[in-house]
N, C-alpha and C positions, 0 to 999 in steps of 0.2 A: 790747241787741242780741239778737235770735232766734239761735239756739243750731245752726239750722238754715241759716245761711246759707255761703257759700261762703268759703273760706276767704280768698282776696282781700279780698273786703268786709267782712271783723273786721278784716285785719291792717291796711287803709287808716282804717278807723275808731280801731281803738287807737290806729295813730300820731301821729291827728290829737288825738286825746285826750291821749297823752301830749307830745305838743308845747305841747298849751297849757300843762300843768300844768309842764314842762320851763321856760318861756318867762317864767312868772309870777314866777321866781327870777334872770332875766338882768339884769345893771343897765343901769337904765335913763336914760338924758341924751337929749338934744336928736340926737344922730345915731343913737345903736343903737334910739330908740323909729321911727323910719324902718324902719330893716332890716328891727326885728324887726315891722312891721306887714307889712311886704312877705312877711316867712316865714310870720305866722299865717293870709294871704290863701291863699298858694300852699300852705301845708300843707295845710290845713282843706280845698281846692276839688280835692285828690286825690280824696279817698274822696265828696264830693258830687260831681263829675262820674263818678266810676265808678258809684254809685249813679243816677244819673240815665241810663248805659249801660245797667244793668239791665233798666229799663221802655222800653227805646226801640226806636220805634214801626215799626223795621227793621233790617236789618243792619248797610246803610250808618250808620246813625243810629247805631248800638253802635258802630261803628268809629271814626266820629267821635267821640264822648265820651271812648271809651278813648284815643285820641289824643291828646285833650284835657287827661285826665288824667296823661297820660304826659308831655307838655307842661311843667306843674305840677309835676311831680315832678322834673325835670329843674330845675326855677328853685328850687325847693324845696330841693336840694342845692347849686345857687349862692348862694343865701342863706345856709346855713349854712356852707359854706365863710368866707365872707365875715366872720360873725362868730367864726368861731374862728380865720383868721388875721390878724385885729386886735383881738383878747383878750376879745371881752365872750362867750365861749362857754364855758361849761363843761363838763366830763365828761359830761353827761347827755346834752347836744345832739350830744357827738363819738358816743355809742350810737345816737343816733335818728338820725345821720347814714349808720351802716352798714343799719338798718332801711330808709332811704328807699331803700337802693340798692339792698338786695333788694326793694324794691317798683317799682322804676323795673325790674330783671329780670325779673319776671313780665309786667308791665302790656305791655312789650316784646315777648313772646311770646304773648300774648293777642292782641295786635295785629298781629302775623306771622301767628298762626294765624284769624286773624279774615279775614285780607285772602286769605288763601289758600283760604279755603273759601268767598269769597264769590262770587256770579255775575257772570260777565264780563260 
């Protein structure tokens, strides 16, 4: 990752990084590999749709992705929920779960202040 990018876009990136590597130690059977396919979707399409806000091609268009991703991050903590209180989560995913929540608070206020600077 460029060293110079905004600090949103590292913290969505690591945590998509650190979820997979988190994710790779869950045990795995016939129902939690469900879940945890649903959490690698929704973690991982955090930080690609805020990157795909980046480049986009208007406001509107940033508004929506950020949206989007906020969306995501929101299912992304219903997933994890999910696997920690029916035991296949461990310590690692209850951390990544306070990360997601400050990343669901930012993306929140990007998206207040996105809407509120846009033109009627």
């Amino acid at each position: 990752m460029p060293d110079k990018e905004p600090d949103i876009y590292k913290r969505s990136y690591n945590f998509s990084c650190q979820l997979i590597k988190t994710i790779k130690v869950l045990p795995s059977d016939q129902i939690s590999r469900i879940m945890i396919s649903q959490l690698i979707r929704s973690g991982t399409s955090i930080s690609a749709n805020l990157y795909e806000a980046k480049y986009a091609a208007s406001r509107k268009d940033f508004i929506n992705k950020v949206a989007i991703s906020l969306k995501e991050t929101r299912e992304t903590i219903y997933w994890m929920q999910i696997l920690q209180d029916t035991g296949y989560a461990n310590h690692a995913l209850k951390e990544l779960s306070a990360e997601c929540t400050e990343l669901l608070k930012i993306l929140s206020s990007i998206k207040l202040n996105s809407q509120k600077s846009a033109p009627v």
